[in-house]
N, C-alpha and C positions, 0 to 999 in steps of 0.2 A: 151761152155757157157761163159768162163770166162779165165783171162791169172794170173794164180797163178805162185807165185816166192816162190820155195821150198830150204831150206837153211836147209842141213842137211849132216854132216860129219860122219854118219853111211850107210854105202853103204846099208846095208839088208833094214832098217828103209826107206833108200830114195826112194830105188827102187817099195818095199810096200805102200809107200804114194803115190808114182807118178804113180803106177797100178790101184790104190782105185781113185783117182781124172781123169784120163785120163777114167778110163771105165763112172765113171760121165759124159761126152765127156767136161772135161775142157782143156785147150793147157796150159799142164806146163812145167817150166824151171827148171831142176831140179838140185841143184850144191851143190859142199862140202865146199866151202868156202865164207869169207867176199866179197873176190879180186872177185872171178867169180860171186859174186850178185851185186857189183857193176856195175860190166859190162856189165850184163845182165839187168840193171835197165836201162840202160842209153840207149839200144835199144829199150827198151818198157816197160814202165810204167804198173805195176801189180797192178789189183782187189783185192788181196789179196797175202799175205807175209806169209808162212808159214815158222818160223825160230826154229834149233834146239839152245838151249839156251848154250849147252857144249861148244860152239866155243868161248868161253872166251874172251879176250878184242878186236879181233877184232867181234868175233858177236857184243858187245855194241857199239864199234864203227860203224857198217853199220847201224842197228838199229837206231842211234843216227843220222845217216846221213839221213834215211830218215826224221825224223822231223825237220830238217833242209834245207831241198830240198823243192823249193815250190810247186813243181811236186808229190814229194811223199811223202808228210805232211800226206794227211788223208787216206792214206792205209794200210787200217787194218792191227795187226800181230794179231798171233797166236802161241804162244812159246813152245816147247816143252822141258820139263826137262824131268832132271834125279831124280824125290820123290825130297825131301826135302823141303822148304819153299816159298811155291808158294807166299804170299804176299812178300817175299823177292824178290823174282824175278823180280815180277812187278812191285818193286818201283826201281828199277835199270834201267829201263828204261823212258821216257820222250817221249816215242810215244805213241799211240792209242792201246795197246794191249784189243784185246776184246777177248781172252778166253786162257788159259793154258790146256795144258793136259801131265797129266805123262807118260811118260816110260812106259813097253811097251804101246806105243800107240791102243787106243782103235778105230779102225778103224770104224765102225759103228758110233760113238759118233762124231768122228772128220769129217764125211762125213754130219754129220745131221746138223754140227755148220758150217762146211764150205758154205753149202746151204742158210741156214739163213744169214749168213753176207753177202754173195754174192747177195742174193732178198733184203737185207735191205740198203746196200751201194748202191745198181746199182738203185733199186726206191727215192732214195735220193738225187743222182747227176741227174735222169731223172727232179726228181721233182722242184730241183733247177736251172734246165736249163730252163726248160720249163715256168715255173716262170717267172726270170728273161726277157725273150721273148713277156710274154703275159702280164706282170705287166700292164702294161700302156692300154692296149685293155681293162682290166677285170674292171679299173677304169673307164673305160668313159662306159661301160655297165654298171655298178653298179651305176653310176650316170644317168643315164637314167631311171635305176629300180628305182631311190632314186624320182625321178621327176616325175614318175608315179604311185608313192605308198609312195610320202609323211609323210605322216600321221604314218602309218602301222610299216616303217623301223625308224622311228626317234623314237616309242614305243621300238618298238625291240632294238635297239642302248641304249635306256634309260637301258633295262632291264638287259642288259649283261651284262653292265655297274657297275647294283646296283650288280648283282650276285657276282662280283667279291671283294672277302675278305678285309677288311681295316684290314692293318696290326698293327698288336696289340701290346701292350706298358708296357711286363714287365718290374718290375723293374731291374736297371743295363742292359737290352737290348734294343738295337737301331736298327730298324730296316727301311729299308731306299727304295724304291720301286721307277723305272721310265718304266714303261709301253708306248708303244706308236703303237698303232697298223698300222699297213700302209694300211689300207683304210678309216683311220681316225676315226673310233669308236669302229669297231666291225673284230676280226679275230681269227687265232689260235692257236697265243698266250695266254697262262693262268698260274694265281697263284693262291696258296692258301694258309690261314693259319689257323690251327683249332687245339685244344688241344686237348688231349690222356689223361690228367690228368690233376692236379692240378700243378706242374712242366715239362709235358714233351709236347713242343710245334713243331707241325707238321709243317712242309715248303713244298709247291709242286709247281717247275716250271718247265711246260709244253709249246709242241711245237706239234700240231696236223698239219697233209699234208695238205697244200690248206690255201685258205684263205676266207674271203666272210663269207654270213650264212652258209652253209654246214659245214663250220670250224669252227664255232662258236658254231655249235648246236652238234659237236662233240666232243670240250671242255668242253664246260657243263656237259657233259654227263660223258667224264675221270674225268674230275675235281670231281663229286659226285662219281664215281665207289672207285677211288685212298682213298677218304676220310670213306667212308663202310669199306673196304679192311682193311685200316690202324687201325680201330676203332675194329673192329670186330677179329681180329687180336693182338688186344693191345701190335700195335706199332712193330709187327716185320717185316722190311723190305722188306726180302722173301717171307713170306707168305702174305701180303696187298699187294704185286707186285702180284703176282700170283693171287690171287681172281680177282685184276685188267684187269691182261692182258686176264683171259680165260671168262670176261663180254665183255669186247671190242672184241675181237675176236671173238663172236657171235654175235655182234650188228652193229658194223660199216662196212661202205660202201668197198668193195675186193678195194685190193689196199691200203689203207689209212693204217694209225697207228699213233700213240703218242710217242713223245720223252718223257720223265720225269725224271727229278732229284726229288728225295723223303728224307727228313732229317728228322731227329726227335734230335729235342736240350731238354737236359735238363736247365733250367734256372737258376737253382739255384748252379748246380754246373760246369757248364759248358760244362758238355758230349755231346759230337754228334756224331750222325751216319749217313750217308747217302749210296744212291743207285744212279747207273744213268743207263738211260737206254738209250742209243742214243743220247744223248744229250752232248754239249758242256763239257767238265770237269771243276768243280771248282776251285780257286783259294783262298787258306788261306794266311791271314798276321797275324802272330803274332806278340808279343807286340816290340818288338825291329826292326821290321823293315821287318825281313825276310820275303819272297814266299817261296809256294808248292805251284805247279801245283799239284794236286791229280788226276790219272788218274785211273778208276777202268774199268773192265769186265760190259757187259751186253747188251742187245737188245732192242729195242723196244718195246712198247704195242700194240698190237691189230694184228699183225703178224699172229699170228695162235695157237691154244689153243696145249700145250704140259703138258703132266703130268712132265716133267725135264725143263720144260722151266726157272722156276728159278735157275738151278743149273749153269749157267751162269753167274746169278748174281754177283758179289762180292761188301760188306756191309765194307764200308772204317768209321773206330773208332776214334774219337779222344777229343782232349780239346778244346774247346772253351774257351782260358785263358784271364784273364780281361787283354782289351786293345789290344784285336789279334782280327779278321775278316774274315769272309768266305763270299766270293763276287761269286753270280752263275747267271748266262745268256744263251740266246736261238744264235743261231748264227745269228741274225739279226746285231748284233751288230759286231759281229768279220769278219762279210761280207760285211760293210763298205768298198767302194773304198776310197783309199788317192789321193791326187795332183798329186802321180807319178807313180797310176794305181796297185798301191798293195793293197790288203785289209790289214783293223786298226787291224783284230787278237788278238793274245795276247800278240806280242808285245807292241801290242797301250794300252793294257788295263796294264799288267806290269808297263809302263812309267807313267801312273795317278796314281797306286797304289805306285810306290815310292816317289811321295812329294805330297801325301793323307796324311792331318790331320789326329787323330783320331775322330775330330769331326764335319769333311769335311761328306754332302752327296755326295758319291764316286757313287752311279747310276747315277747322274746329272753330274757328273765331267766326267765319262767316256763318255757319251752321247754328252755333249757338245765339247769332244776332238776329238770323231770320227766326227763331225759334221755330226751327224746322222739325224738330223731335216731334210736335203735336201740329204744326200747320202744314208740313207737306203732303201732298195730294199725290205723289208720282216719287219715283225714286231719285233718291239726291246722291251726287256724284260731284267730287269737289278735288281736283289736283293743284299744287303748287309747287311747281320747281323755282330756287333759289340758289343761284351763284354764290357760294359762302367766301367771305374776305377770314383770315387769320392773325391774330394777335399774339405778338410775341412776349417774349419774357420781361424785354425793357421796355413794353409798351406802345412797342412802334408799331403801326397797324401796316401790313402789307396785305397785297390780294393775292390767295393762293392764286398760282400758273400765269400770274400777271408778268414776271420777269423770265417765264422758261421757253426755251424754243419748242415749236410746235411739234417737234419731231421725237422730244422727252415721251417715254413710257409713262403712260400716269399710274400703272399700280406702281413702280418703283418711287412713287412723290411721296414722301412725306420728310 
């Protein structure tokens, strides 16, 4: 089914892996070191990367190599430790890891994850090939519908339109939106913004398969499930995922499913958490200047209802410090062709975030650097939230809600 790249320097452990996946009927390559994955890479590019994590600086160094390889940028890992500090693990690397599992390995568990990422990469790259191919056919049908149902589709185009959230304006937060759908009004791209409380404000940006009404009327529908979920749940990531993905997975069309980044900011003190599920990884800037690429675990929505399906998840914590920034997008944007046949990525998006003001809109800036107006292929969706700092009369800069106690009302701030 599929050509997995097995990187494990316990011979019992490898040989166990590579019996569990080969009766799967996958062709794997199955080796104990960095050197022999290299070399193995270079004759044929793997579906998936199953890597033991003990192999110490050269494991991080092959690892490292494939996010740097244009070839083997977006193939999946899958890490195996030894206990210890799984989010530790995972921030040591700077590739795609979608799921860790400890020691001894759970073989059942590791065959159920490997399946899912295999159905969800392989209809990802089908999706985006095919795409690409039919983009310009689906345009001049769709404008033939437009010219024969006038009236009907320029309602519809209006409605999707209003459905979708104006992003809202607390105090000391900026938040900055550039939508652009590539069939010009209506696709399956989507945001949302809705509060959980009085301080804790939701973020969702999604990417549903296809484009057209079918993906519009399927946005809708995540975009409401995701917002139940969250509410009904008050706000915990896991479980507003979960309610999400087992309504989608009864409701939409076999095949499809929703990518989703899901955040929950506090406003007043800065905390955020988010999930992603399939979707691009976000990019923080804090107040001096610095990137994180933050890359977390998890799958898709609408896949197939599992009572573990969240246990995949992983819910990345942090501060939103006044004057720092969490910039998130769909890959329309980082799939931008340039003048010399590469895609903009995240190197192109890095390159704007380093001489981005703090009071530059950086979705416009990025938009306008990939020259996405005429080279994107797929809908581009570009958010950035920013912690605003305030300047007084004499000059003295302080950060709003940096000296107030947590318990301050923030509409009464100003």
């Amino acid at each position: 089914m599929a050509d997995i790249l097995l990187i494990e320097g316990e011979s019992a452990i490898r040989e166990s892996v590579s019996e569990m996946l080969r009766t799967g009927g996958h062709d794997v390559t199955a080796v104990e070191n960095s050197e022999q994955a290299r070399k193995a890479s270079l004759r044929k590019v793997p579906a998936l990367v199953i890597s033991d994590q003990k192999l110490g600086d050269e494991g991080v160094e092959f690892l490292m190599h494939l996010s740097r390889d244009r070839r083997l940028s977006r193939v999946p890992v899958v890490l195996l430790v030894d206990g210890g500090n799984t989010d530790s693990a995972l921030s040591t690397y700077q590739c795609d890891i979608f799921a860790i599992f400890k020691k001894p390995v759970d073989l059942d568990a590791l065959k159920l994850q490997v399946e899912t990422i295999i159905r969800q990469t392989t209809r990802q790259k089908q999706s985006r090939k095919r795409e690409r191919h039919e983009l310009r056919s689906q345009i001049m049908r769709l404008e033939r519908e437009v010219r024969a149902t006038t009236i009907d589709l320029t309602d519809a185009a209006q409605n999707f339109t209003t459905m979708l959230a104006t992003p809202p304006r607390p105090d000391g937060i900026r938040i900055d939106v550039h939508f652009a759908p590539s069939g010009g009004f209506i696709g399956g791209d989507f945001y949302d913004f809705f509060w959980l409380d009085e301080r804790r404000l939701c973020v969702v940006v999604g990417d549903v398969t296809g484009h057209g009404i079918q993906a519009a009327v399927i946005q809708s529908m995540a975009r409401k499930v995701i917002s139940i979920g969250m509410r009904i749940k008050h706000g915990d990531l896991r479980d507003g995922l979960r309610f999400a993905n087992d309504e989608l997975a009864d409701d939409i069309p076999q095949g499809k499913f929703v990518a989703a980044l899901v955040g929950v900011l506090d406003v007043v003190s800065g905390n955020w958490q988010h999930a992603r599920c399939g979707i691009p990884h976000p990019v923080f800037v804090k107040a001096d200047g610095t990137r994180e690429d933050v890359l977390t675990a998890g799958v898709a929505l609408g896949l197939k209802r599992s009572a573990n399906w969240a246990d995949a998840i992983q819910v990345h914590s942090s501060n939103l410090e006044p004057g720092g920034r969490v910039v998130m997008f769909t890959d329309g944007i980082i799939e931008c062709l340039k003048d010399d046949g590469e895609e903009f990525d995240y190197p192109g998006i890095h390159k704007v975030l380093e001489r981005a003001k703090p009071t530059d809109n950086v979705p416009e800036l990025i938009y306008q650097a990939a020259h996405a107006g005429h080279r994107a292929v797929d809908d581009v969706l570009i958010i950035a939230i920013t912690r605003e700092s305030v300047v007084l009369e004499d000059s003295q800069t302080i950060t709003l809600f940096g000296n107030l106690d947590d318990e301050e009302d923030i509409f009464n701030v100003r």
